[in-house]
C-alpha positions as CSV (number, residue, x, y, z in Angstrom):
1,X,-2.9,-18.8,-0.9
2,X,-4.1,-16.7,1.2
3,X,-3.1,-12.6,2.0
4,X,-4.7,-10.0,4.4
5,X,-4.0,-6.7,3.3
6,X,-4.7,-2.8,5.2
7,X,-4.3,-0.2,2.7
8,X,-4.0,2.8,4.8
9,X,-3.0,6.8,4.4
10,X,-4.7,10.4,4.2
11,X,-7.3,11.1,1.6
12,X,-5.7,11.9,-1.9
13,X,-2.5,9.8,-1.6
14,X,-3.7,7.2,-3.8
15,X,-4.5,4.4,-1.0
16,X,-7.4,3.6,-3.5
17,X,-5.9,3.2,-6.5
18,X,-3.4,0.6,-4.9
19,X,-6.1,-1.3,-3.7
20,X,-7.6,-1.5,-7.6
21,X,-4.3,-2.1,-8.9
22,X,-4.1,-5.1,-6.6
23,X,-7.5,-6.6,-7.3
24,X,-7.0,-6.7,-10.7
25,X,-3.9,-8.4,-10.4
26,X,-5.7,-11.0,-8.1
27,X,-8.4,-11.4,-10.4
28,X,-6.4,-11.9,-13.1
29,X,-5.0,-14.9,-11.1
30,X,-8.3,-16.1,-10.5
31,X,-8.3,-15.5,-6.8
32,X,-11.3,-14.5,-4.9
33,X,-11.0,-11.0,-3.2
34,X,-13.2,-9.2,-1.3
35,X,-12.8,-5.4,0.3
36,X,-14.2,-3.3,2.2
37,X,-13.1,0.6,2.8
38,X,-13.4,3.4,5.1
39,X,-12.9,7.1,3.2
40,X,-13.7,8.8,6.6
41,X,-12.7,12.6,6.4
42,X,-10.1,11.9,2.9
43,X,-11.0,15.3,0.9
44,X,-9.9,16.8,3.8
45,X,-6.4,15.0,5.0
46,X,-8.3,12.5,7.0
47,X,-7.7,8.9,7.3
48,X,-8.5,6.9,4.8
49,X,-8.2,3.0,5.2
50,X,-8.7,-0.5,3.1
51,X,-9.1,-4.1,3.8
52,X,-8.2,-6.0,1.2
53,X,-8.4,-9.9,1.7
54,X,-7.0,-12.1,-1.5
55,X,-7.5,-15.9,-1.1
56,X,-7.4,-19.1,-3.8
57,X,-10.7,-20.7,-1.4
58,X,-13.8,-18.1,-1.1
59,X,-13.8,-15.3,1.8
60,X,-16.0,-15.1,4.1
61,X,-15.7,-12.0,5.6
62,X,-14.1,-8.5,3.8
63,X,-12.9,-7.3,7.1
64,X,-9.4,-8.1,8.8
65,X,-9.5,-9.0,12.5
66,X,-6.8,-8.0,15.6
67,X,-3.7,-9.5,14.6
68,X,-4.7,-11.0,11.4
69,X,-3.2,-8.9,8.7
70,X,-0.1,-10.0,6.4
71,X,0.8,-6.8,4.9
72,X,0.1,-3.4,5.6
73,X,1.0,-0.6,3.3
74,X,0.5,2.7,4.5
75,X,1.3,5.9,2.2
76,X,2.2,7.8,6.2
77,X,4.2,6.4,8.6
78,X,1.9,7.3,11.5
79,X,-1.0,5.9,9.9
80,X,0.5,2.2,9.3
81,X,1.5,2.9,13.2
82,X,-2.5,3.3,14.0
83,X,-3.0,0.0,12.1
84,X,-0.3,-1.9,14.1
85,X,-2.0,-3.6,16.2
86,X,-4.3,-5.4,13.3
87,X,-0.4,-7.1,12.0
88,X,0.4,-10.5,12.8
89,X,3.5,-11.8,14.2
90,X,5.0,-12.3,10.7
91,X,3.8,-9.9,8.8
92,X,5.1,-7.0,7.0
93,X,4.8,-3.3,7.1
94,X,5.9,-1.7,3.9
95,X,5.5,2.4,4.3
96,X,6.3,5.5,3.5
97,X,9.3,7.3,5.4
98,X,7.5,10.7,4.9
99,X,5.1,12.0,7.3
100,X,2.1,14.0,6.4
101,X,1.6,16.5,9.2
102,X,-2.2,17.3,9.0
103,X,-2.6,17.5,12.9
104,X,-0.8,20.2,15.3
105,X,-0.2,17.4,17.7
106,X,1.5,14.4,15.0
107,X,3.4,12.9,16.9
108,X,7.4,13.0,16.9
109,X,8.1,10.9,13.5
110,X,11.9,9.9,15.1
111,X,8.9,8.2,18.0
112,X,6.8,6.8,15.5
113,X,9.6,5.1,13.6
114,X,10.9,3.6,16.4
115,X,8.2,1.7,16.7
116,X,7.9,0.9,13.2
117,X,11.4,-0.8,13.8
118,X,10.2,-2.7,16.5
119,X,8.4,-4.9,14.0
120,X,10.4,-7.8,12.2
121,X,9.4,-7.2,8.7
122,X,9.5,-3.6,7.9
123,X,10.3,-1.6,4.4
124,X,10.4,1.9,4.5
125,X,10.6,4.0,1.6
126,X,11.2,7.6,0.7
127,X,8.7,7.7,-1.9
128,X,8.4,11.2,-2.0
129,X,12.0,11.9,-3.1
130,X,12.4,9.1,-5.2
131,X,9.0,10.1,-7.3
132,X,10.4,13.5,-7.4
133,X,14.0,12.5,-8.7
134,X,12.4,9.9,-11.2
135,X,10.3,13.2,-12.8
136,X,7.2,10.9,-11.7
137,X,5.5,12.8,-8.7
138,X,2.1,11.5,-8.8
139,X,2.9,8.0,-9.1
140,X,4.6,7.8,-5.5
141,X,1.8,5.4,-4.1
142,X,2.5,2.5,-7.2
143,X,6.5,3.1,-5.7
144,X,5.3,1.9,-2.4
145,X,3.1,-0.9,-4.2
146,X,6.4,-1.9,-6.2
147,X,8.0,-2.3,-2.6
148,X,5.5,-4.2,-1.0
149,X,5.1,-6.7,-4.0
150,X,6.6,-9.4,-2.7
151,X,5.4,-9.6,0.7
152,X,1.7,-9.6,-1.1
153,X,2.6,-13.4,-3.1
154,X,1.7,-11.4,-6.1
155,X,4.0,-12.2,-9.3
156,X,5.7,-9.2,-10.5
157,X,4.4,-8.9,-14.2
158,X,0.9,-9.4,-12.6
159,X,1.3,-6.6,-10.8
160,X,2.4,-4.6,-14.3
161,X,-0.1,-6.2,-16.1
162,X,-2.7,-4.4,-13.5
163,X,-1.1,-1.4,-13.3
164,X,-1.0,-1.4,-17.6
165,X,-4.6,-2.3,-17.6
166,X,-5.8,0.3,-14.6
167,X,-4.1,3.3,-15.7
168,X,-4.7,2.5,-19.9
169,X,-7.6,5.3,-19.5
170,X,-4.9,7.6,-18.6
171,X,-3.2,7.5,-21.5
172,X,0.4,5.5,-22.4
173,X,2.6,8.5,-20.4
174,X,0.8,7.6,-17.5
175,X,1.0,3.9,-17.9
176,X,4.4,4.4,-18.3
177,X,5.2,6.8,-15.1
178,X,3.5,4.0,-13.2
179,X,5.4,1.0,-14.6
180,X,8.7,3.4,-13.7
181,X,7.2,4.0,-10.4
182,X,6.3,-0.2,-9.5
183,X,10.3,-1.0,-10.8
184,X,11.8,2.1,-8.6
185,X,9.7,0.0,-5.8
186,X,10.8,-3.2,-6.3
187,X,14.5,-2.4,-6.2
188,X,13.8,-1.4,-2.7
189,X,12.6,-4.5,-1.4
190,X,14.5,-6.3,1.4
């Protein structure tokens, strides 16, 4: 088993707390994992990006190459665009349908989803609205985890066992907004 990963978005969307959600669940499996991150401008909107690399042999690097990634999950829809190019031929893009406009020049999203589309494997997700309609608005990011859960190889109740064990800090409501939040994404899986 192996799975490349880019975790990608604008600072304070939760890119991070994905990527710990997912490690745990890999360690749990007794998979090696190794990551590397860039936090760039993130307290102020800026990009912030992951590479997460989950294997069952030892890894040698924690960066993902040109064309190399499995999955990429990107909170922004321009932002998994910017990773593109890192995505192999059969690998999957699970993102958010909502734009965060921090730049005066973002580009047209109706453009940017096109392109999106262009790719084989593609889930896109209104997170925002369905967070907001579930009474669970800062668990958006585990929706988008939920969505992308099968394109990762990771089992389901691994992925809840994580999120339980992550967020237990928090508090049980917490816990509990973000086991809501991984089920709302797994119905939208394709």
């Amino acid at each position: 088993m192996k799975t490349d990963i880019i975790l990608c978005g604008v600072g304070g969307q939760g890119i991070l707390s994905i990527a710990t959600i997912i490690g745990e669940a890999a360690m749990n499996e007794n998979l090696f994992i190794k990551q590397a991150e860039v936090h760039g401008m993130s307290q102020r909107g800026g990009d912030v990006q992951s590479n997460l690399r989950i294997s069952s042999n030892p890894i040698a690097s924690d960066l993902i190459g040109i064309a190399q990634a499995d999955v990429i999950i990107s909170m922004e829809p321009m932002e998994a665009l910017r990773y593109l190019p890192y995505l192999n031929k059969n690998g999957w893009i699970i993102t958010s349908a909502s734009p965060f406009v921090n730049i005066p020049n973002y580009p047209d999203i109706d453009k940017v989803m096109e392109e999106l589309n262009k790719v084989g494997n593609v889930i896109v997700v209104d997170i925002d609205r369905l967070a907001k309609e579930n009474g669970i608005p800062r668990s958006a990011n585990v929706i988008l985890l939920g969505a992308a859960q099968k394109a990762l190889g990771i089992d389901y109740d691994k992925l809840e066992e994580a999120v339980t064990r992550v967020f237990q800090r928090k508090g049980q409501v917490v816990v509990d907004a973000n086991i809501k939040a991984l089920a709302l994404g797994k119905k939208e899986q394709k």
